[in-house]
Residue frames as qw, qx, qy, qz and C-alpha x, y, z in Angstrom:
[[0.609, 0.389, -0.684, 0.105, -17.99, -1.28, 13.92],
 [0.850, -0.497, -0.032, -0.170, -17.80, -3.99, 16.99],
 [0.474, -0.717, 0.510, -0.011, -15.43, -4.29, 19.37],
 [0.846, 0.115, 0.440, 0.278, -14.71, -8.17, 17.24],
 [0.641, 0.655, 0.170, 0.361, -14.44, -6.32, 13.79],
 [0.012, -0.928, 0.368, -0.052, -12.06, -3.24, 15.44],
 [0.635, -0.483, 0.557, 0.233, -9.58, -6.42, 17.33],
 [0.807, 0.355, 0.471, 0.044, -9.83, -7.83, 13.53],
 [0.495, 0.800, 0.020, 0.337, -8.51, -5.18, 11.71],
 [0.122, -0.875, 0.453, -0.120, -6.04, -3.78, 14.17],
 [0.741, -0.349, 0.550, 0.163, -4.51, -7.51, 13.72],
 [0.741, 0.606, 0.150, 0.248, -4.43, -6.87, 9.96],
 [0.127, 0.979, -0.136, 0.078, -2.60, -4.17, 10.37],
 [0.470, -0.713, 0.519, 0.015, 0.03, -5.68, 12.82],
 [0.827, 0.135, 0.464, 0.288, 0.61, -8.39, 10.06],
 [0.523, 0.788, 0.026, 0.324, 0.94, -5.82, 7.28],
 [0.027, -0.956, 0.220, -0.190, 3.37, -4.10, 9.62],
 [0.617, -0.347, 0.672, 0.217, 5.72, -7.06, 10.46],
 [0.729, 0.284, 0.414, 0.465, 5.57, -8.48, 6.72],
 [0.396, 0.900, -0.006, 0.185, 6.47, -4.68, 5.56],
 [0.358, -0.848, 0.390, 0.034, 9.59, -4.62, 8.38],
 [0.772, -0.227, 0.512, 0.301, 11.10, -7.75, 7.75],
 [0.608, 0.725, 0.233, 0.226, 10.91, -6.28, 3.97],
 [0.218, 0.912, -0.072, 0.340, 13.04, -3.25, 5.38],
 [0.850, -0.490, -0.055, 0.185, 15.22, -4.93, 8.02],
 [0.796, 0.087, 0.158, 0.578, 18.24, -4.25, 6.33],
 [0.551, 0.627, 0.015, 0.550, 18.46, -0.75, 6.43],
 [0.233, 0.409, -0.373, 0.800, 20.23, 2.14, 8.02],
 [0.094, -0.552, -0.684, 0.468, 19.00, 3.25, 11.54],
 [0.078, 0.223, -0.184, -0.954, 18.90, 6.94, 9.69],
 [0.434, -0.124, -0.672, -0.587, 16.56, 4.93, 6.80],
 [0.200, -0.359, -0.901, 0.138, 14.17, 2.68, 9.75],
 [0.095, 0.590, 0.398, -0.696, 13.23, 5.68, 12.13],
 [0.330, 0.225, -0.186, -0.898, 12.03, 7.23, 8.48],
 [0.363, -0.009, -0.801, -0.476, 10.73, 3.96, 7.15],
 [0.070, -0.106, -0.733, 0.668, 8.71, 3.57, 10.59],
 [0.332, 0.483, 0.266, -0.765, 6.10, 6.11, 10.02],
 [0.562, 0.363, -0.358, -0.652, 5.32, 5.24, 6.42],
 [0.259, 0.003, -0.965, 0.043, 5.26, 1.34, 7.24],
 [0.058, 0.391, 0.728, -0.560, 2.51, 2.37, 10.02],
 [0.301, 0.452, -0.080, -0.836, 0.76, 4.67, 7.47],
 [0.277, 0.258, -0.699, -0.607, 1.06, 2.28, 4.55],
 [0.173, -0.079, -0.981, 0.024, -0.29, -0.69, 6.67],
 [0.322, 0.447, 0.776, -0.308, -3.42, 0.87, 7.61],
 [0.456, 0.450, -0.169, -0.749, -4.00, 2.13, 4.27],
 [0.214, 0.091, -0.907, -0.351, -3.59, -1.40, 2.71],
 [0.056, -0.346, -0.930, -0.108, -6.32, -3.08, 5.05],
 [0.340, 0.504, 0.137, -0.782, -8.68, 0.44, 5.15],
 [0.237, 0.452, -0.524, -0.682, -8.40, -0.49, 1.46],
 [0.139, -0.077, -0.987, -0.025, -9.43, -3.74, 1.61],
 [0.154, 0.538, 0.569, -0.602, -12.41, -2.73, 3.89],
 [0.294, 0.454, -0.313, -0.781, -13.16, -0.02, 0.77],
 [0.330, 0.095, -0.855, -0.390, -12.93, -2.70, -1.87],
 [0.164, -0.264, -0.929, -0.202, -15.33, -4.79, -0.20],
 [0.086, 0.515, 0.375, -0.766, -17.46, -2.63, 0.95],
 [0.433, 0.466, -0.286, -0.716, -18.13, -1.37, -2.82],
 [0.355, 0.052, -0.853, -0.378, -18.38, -4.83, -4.16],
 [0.060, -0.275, -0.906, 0.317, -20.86, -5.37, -1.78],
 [0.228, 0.852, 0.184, -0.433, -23.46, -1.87, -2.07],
 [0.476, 0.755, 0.323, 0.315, -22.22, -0.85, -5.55],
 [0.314, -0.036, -0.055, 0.947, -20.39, 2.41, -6.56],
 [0.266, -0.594, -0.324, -0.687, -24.02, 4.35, -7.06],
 [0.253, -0.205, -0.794, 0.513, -25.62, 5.56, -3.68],
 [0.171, -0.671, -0.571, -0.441, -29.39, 6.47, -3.34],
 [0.467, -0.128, -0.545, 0.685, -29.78, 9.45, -1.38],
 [0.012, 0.697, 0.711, 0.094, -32.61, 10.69, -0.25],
 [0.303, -0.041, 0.072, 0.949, -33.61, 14.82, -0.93],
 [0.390, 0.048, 0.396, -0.830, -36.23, 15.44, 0.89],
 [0.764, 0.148, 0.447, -0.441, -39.14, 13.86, -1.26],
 [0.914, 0.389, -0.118, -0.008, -37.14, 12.18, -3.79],
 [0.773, -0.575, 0.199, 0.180, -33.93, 10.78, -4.29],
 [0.460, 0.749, -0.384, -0.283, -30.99, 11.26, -6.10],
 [0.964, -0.005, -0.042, 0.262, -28.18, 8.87, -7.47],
 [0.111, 0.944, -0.304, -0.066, -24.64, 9.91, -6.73],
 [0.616, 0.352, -0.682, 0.180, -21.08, 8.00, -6.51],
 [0.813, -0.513, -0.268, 0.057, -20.88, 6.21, -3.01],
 [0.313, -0.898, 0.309, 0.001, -18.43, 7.85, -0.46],
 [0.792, -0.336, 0.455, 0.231, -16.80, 4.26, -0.04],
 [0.823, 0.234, 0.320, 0.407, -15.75, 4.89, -3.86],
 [0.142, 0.925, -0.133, 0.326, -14.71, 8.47, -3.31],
 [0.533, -0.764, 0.364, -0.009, -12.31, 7.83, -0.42],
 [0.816, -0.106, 0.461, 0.332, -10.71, 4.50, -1.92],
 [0.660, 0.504, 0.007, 0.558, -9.66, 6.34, -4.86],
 [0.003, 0.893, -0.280, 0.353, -8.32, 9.08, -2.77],
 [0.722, -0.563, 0.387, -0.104, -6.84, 6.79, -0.54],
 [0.891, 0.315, 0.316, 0.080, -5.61, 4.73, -3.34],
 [0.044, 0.992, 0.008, 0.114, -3.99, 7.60, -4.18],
 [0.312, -0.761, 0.433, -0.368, -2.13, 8.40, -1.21],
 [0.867, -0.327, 0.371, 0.061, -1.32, 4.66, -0.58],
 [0.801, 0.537, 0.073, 0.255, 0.48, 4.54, -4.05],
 [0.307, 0.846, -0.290, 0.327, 2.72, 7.66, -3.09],
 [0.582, -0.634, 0.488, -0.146, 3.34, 6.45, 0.59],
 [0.949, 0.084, 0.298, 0.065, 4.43, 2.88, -1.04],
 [0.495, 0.799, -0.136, 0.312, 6.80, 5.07, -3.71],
 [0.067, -0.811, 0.366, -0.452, 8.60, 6.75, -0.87],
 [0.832, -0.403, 0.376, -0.064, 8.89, 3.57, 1.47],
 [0.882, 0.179, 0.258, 0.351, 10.42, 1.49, -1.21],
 [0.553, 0.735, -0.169, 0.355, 12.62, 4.61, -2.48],
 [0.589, -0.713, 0.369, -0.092, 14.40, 3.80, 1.14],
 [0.962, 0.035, 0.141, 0.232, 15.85, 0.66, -0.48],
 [0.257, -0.515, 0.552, 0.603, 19.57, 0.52, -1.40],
 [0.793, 0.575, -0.089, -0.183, 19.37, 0.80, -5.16],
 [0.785, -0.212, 0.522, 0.256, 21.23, -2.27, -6.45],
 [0.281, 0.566, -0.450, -0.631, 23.90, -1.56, -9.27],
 [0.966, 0.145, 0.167, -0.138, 23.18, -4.82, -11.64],
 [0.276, -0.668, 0.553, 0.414, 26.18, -6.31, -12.54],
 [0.567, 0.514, -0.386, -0.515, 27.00, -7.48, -16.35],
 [0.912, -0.112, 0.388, -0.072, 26.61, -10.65, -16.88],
 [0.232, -0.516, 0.734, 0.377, 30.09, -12.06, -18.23],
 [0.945, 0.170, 0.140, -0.240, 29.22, -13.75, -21.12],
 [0.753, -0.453, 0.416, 0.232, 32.73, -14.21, -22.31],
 [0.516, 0.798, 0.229, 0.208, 32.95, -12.53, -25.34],
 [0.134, -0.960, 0.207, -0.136, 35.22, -9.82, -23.69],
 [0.595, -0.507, 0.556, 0.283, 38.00, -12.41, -22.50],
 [0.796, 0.150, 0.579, 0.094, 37.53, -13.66, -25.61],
 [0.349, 0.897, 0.050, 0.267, 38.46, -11.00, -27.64],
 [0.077, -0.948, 0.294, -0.098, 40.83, -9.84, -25.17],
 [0.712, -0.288, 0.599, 0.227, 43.21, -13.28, -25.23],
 [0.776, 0.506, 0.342, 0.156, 43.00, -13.01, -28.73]]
C-alpha cells in the first residue's frame, strides 16, 4: 500500500469517526469514554470493509493457488476475512448503538380516551 493510499484511508476513517461522534454526542461522560473505543474500532472496520468489498469485486471470491506443479482453487482470503470481519463489525455496531438512551414512545392521543372519559 503507498504512502497516498495509507493518507487515503486514514482520512476515511477520521470521517467515519466524526460522523459516528456527532451520532453519540449526547451521551453520558460514563457512556463516551466507552463509546470511544468502539467508534475507533467500528470506523476502521467500516472502511477495511469497503477495501474487502472491492477488492473481491475486483479478483473474484475463487483464488488460484499454486501447489507446487499445479494449482488449486480455494475461497480468496479477501472473502474469508470480510466475513469474519463482517462479523465482528455487526457486534461492535450492536454494542455502540446499545449506548443510546432507549426512548419510551409515547401514545399517540388519538382522543378516544377523553372521549369516553367526558362522556
Amino acid at each position: 500500500m503507498s504512502n497516498k493510499e495509507i493518507i487515503g484511508r486514514e482520512k476515511e476513517i477520521k470521517k467515519e469517526i466524526n460522523r459516528l461522534k456527532r451520532l453519540f454526542k449526547e451521551l453520558d461522560k460514563n457512556k463516551q469514554s466507552a463509546a470511544e473505543g468502539l467508534i475507533q474500532e467500528v470506523s476502521f472496520m467500516r472502511v477495511t470493509l469497503k477495501d474487502l468489498k472491492e477488492d473481491i469485486n475486483k479478483n473474484g471470491v475463487i483464488d488460484e493457488m499454486e501447489q507446487g506443479e499445479y494449482t488449486i482453487l480455494r475461497e480468496s482470503p479477501a472473502v474469508k476475512t470480510y466475513n469474519t470481519m463482517v462479523q465482528r463489525y455487526t457486534t461492535a455496531c450492536k454494542e455502540l448503538y446499545n449506548l443510546l438512551p432507549k426512548d419510551v414512545p409515547k401514545p399517540v392521543d388519538d382522543g378516544f380516551e377523553s372521549f369516553v372519559m367526558n362522556k
